[in-house]
C-alpha positions in Angstrom: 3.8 4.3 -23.7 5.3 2.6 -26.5 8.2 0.8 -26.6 8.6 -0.7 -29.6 9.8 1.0 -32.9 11.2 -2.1 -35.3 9.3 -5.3 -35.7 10.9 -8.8 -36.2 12.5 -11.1 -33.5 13.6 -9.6 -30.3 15.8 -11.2 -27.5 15.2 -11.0 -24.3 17.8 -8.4 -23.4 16.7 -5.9 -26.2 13.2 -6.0 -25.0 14.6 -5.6 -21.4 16.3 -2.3 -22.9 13.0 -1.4 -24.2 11.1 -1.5 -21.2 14.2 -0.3 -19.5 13.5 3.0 -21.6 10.7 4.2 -20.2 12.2 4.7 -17.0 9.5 5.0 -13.9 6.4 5.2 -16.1 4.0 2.2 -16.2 3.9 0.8 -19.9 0.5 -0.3 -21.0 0.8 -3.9 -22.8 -1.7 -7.3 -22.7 -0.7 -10.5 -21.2 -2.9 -13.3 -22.2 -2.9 -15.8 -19.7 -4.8 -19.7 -19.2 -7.9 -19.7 -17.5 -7.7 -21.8 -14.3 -10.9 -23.5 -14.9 -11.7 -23.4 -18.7 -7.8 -23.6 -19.7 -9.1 -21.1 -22.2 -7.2 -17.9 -23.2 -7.8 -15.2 -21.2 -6.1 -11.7 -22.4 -6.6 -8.6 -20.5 -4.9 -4.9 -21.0 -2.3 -4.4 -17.9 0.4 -2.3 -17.1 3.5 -3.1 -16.3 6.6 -1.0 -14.7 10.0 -1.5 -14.3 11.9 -1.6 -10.7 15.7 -1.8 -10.9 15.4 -4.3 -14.0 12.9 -6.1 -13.0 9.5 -6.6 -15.1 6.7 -6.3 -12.4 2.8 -6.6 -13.1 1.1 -5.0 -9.7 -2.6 -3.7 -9.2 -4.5 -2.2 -5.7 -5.4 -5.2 -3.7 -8.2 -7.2 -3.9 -8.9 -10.5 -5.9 -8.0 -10.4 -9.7 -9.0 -13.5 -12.2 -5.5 -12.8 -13.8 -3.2 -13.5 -10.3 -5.5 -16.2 -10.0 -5.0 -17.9 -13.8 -1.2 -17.2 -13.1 -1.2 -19.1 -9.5 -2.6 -22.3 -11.6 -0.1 -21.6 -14.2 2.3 -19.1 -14.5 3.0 -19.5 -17.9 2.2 -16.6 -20.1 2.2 -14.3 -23.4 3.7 -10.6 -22.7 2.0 -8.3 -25.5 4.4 -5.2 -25.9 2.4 -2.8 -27.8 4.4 -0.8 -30.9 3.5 2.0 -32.9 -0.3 2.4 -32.8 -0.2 3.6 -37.0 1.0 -0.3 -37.6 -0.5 -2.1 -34.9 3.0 -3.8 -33.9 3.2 -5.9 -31.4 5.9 -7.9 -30.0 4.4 -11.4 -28.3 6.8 -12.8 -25.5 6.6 -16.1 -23.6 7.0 -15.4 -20.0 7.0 -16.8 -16.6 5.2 -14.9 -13.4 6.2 -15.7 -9.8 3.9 -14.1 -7.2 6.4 -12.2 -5.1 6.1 -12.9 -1.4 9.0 -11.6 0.1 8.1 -8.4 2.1 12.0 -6.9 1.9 11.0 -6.8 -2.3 7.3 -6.4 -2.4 8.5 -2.9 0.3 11.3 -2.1 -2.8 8.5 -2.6 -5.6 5.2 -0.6 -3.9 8.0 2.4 -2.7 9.7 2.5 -6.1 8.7 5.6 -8.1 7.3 3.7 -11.1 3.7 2.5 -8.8 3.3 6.1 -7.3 0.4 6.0 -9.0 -0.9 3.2 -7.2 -0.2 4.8 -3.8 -2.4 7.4 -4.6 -5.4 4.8 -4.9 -4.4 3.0 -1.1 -2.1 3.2 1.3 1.9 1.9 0.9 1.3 -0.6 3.6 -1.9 -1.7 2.0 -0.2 -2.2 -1.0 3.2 -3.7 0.9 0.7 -6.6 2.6 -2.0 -7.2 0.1 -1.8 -5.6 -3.7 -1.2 -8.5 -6.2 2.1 -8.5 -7.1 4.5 -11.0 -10.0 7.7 -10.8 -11.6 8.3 -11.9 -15.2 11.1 -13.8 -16.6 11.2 -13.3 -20.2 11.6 -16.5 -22.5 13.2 -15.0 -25.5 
């Protein structure tokens, strides 16, 4: 889904109310992140959804070389795609924090925006073991 229809400088809260726009579906973007061994760039095509406000980058569990680049450093560049005809994209600096608690990781995998994700493992599967980080936004 894109989210983006203007280019220039963004703040934080009006990319918020982008994402904010596409309600319970997942929004395709990149995040580049440091490689925790090389330190090199490493930029991979995600998803992420939105749950109550919060920006949320999940996946089924199991191990994934991008959890593991942000647990050495959770700085990173958001990549919210724009119109496909101009190639647009909007680069934001962001911070990931794994999320741990159970009472928010149980909100996240039962919110309606990862149902698709519960139809790839179970909600407890998910709840206990599916990688799982909030981003705060820089901008």
């Amino acid at each position: 889904m894109n989210v983006l229809n203007s280019s220039g400088d963004l703040t934080s809260e009006q990319i918020r109310a982008a994402i904010s726009q596409a309600g319970d579906q997942p929004i395709t973007v990149d995040i580049t992140t440091t490689g925790r061994t090389s330190r090199a760039p490493r930029r991979i095509e995600i998803w992420i959804v939105n749950i109550d406000g919060r920006v949320v980058i999940g996946g089924t569990p199991g191990p994934r070389d991008w959890l593991a680049n942000l647990r050495a450093d959770p700085a990173m560049t958001l990549h919210l795609k724009g119109d496909p005809m101009t190639g647009l994209t909007v680069d934001v600096a962001a911070t990931a924090v794994e999320v741990t608690d159970p009472a928010l990781r149980t909100t996240i995998w039962n919110h309606p925006a990862t149902s698709w994700y519960r139809d790839q493992t179970t909600v407890t599967e998910l709840i206990e073991h599916a990688p799982t980080v909030e981003l705060t936004l820089e901008r």
